[in-house]
C-alpha positions in Angstrom: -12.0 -16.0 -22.1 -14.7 -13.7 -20.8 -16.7 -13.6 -24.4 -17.7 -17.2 -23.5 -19.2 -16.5 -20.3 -22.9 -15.2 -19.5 -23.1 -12.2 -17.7 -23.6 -14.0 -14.2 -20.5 -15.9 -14.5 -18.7 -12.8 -15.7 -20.1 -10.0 -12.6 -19.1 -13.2 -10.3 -15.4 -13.5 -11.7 -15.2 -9.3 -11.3 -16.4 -9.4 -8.3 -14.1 -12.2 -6.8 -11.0 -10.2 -8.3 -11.9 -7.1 -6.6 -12.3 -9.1 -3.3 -8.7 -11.1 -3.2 -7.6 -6.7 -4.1 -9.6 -5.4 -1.4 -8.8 -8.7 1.5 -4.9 -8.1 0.2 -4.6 -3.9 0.8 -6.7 -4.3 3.8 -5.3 -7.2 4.9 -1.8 -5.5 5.0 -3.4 -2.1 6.6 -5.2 -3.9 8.9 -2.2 -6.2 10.3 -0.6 -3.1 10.9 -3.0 -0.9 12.9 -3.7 -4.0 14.9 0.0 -4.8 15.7 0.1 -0.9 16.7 -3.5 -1.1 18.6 -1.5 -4.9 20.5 1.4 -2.4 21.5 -1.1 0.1 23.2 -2.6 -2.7 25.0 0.0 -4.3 26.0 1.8 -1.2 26.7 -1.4 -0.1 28.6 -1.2 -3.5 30.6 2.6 -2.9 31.6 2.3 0.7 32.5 -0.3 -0.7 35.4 2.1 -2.9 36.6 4.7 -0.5 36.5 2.8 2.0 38.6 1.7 -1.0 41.2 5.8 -1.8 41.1 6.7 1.7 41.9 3.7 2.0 44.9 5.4 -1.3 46.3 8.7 0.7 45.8 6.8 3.3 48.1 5.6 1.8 50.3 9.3 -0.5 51.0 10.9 3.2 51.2 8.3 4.9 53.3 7.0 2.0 56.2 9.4 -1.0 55.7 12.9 0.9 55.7 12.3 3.5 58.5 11.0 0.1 60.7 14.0 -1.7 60.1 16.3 0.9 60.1 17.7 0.3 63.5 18.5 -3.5 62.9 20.3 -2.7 59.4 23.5 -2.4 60.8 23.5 -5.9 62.9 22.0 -7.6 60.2 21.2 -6.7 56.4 17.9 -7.6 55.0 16.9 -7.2 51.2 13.7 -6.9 52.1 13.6 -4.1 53.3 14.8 -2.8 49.6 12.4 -1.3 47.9 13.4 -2.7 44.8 13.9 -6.2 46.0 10.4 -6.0 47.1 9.5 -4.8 43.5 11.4 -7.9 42.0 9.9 -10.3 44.7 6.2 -9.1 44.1 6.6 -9.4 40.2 7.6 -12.3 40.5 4.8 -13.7 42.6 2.7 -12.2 39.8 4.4 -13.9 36.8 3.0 -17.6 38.7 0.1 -16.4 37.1 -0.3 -17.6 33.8 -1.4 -14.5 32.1 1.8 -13.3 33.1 4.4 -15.5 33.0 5.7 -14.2 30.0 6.2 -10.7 31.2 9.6 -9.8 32.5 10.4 -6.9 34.8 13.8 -4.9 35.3 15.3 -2.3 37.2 18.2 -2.0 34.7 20.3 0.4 36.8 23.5 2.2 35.6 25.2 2.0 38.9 23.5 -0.8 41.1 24.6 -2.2 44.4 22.9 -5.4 43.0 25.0 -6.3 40.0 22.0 -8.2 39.1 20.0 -4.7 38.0 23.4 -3.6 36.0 21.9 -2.1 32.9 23.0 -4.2 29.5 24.4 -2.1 26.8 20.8 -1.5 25.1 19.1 -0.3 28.6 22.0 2.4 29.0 21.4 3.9 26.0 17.6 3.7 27.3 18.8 5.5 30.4 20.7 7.6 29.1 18.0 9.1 27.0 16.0 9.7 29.9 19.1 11.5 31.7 19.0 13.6 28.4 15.4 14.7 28.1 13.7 15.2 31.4 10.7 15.7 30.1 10.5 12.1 28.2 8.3 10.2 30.4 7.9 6.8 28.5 9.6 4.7 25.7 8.7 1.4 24.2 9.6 -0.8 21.3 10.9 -3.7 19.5 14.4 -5.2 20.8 16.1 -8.4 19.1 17.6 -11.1 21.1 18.9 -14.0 20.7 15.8 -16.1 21.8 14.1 -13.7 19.5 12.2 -10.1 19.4 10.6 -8.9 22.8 8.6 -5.9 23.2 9.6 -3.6 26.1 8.5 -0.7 27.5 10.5 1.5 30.1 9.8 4.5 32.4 12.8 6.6 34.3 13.6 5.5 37.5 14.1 8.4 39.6 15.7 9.2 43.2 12.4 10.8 44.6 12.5 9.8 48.4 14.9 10.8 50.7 15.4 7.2 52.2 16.6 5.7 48.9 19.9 8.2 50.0 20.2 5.9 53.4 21.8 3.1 51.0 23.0 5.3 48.1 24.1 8.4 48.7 28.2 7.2 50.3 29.2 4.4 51.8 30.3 5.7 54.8 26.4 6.6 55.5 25.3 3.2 54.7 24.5 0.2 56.6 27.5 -1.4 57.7 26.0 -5.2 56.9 25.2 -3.8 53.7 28.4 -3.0 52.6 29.3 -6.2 53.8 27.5 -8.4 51.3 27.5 -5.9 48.7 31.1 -4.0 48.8 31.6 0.1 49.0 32.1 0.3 45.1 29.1 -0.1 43.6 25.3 1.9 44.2 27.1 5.1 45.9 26.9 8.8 44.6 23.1 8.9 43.9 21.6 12.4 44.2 17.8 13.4 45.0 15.8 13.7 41.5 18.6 12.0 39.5 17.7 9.3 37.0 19.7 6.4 37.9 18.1 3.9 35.9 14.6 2.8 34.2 12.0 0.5 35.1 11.4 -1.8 32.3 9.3 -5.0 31.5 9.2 -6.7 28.5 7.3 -9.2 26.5 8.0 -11.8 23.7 7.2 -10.1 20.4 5.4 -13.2 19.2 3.1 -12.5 21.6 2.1 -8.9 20.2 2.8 -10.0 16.6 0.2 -13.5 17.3 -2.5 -11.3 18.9 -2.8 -8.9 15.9 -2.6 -11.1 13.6 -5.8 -13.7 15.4 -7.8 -10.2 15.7 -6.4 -9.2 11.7 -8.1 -13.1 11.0 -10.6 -12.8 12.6 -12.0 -9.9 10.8 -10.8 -10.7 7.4 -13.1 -13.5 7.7 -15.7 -11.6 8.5 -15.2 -9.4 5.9 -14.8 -12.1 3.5 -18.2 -13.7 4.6 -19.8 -10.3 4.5 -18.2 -10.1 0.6 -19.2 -13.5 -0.1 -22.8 -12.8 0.9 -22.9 -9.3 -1.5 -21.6 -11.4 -4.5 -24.5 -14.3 -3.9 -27.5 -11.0 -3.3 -26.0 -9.1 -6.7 -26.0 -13.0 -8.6 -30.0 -13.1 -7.4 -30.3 -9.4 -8.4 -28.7 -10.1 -12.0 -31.1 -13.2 -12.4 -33.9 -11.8 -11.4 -33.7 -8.1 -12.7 -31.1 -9.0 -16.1 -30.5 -11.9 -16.7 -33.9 -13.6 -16.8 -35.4 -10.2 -18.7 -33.1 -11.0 -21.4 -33.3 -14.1 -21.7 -37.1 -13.5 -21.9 -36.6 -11.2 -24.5 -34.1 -13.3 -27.3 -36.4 -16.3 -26.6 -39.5 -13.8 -27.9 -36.9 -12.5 -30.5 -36.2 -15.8 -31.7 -39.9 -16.6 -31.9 -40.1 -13.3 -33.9 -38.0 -14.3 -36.2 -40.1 -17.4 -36.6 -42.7 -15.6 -38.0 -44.7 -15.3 -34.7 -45.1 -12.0 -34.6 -48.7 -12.0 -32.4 -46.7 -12.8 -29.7 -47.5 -10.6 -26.7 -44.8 -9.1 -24.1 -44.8 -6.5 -21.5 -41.7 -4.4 -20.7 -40.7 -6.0 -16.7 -39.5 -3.1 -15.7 -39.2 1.0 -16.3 -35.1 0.8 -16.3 -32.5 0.1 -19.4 -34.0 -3.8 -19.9 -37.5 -1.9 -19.7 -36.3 0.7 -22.4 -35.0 -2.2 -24.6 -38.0 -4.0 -24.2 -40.1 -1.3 -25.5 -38.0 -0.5 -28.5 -38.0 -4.1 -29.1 -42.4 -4.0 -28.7 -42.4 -1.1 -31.2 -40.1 -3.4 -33.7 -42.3 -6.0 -33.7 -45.0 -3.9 -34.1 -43.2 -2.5 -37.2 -42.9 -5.7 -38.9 -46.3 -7.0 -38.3 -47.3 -3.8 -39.9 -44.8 -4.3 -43.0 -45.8 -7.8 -43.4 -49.6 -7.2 -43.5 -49.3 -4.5 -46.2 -47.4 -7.1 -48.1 -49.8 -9.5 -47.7 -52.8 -7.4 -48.4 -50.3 -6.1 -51.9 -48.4 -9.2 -52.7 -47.3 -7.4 -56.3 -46.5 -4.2 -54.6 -42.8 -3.3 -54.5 
């Protein structure tokens, strides 16, 4: 198919084919450094609400408890639980449409709220913090139901004495406490002991959808940038080959005509210039041979 084509059609057709290669391999690479480089800012996001949680978990622990302290017996008040004020706040936040989407969790393995009762998957997440002390920070991809989320999750540690008020036996705790909540569950916490993990989460499609508009976005620009270097090379083959040549069989054509006067200068000092010259000192030649015939028309 190509032997039909001029030389402008067939550089075009080249070019095209290595552009669909080059937008398909980078197309794929790219997807995937941006879903990773969505994870990191999205990550980067949560891990600034997690450490705004955790100062609200402070602050409950360290000026709202010891206040309220005195009155916990004669009446119970989940506010005045650090991480019901957590829960409370982020949800204030999520009314924001930015973040409405995000979801925040104390899973817990042994919670006086059986509402922070770590599922099956945040155990194991818990439990791998229990394991390695030094792991600070774990995120991923976890399937539901409703579809893939993105999480990210950070040990949640005993690190203030008055989280041991509520926690440490029931016998010690709040007497209206243990009235709504029972004496079986959230007991036998120690200081520095991992007793759960902090984790928010986000709908996958929402990582996956921002990679791939940024992964668009540049494709096309890549493609316009490609699309622009095939129409500057077309220009540069018509102006600096194509248009040489074609120059150059018209004069050989007039050649073979018998014009052989014909004047011509090379265009250029490259290969077409080269070819231009050999193709001067041909014509050259045969004006030469034909004269000596003429001036010896019985000469062999």
């Amino acid at each position: 198919m190509l032997k039909n084509l001029n030389l402008k059609k067939k550089f075009t057709i080249v070019l095209l084919l290595i552009l669909a290669f080059a937008l398909s391999i980078s197309g794929w690479i790219l997807s995937s450094i941006l879903i990773e480089r969505a994870e990191d800012e999205i990550a980067a996001k949560a891990l600034t609400l997690i450490d705004t949680i955790s100062s609200v978990r402070v602050y409950s622990v360290d000026q709202i408890t010891p206040e309220l302290s005195d009155n916990l017996d004669n009446r119970f008040l989940p506010q005045s639980i650090s991480a019901y004020a957590a829960r409370e706040v982020f949800e204030i936040l999520r009314k924001q449409p930015k973040y409405n989407d995000y979801f925040y969790k104390e899973a817990t393995l042994n919670p006086t709220n059986i509402r922070d009762k770590a599922d099956e998957f945040e155990t194991k997440i818990v439990e791998e913090f229990r394991s390695n002390k030094e792991l600070k920070q774990v995120n991923g991809f976890r399937s539901l139901a409703s579809g893939n989320i993105f999480y990210i999750a950070r040990p949640l540690k005993v690190s203030q004495e008055g989280c041991l008020k509520c926690h440490s036996t029931y016998d010690v705790a709040p007497k209206s406490m243990i009235d709504i909540y029972g004496k079986n569950n959230g007991f036998g916490w120690k200081m520095n002991e991992i007793v759960g993990a902090q984790i928010i989460s986000i709908p996958g499609k929402r990582v996956i959808n921002q990679a791939r508009q940024s992964a668009v976005i540049i494709i096309l620009i890549v493609f316009i940038v490609f699309i622009a270097i095939i129409v500057l090379i077309n220009i540069f083959l018509r102006n600096q080959i194509v248009a040489p040549l074609k120059r150059l069989t018209r004069i050989a054509e007039e050649v073979s005509t018998g014009h052989l006067d014909l004047q011509f200068e090379p265009p250029s000092n490259d290969e077409i210039g080269s070819l231009s010259k050999a193709f001067k000192r041909m014509q050259l030649s045969l004006a030469i041979a034909f004269k000596k015939l003429k001036e010896n028309p019985d000469s062999k």
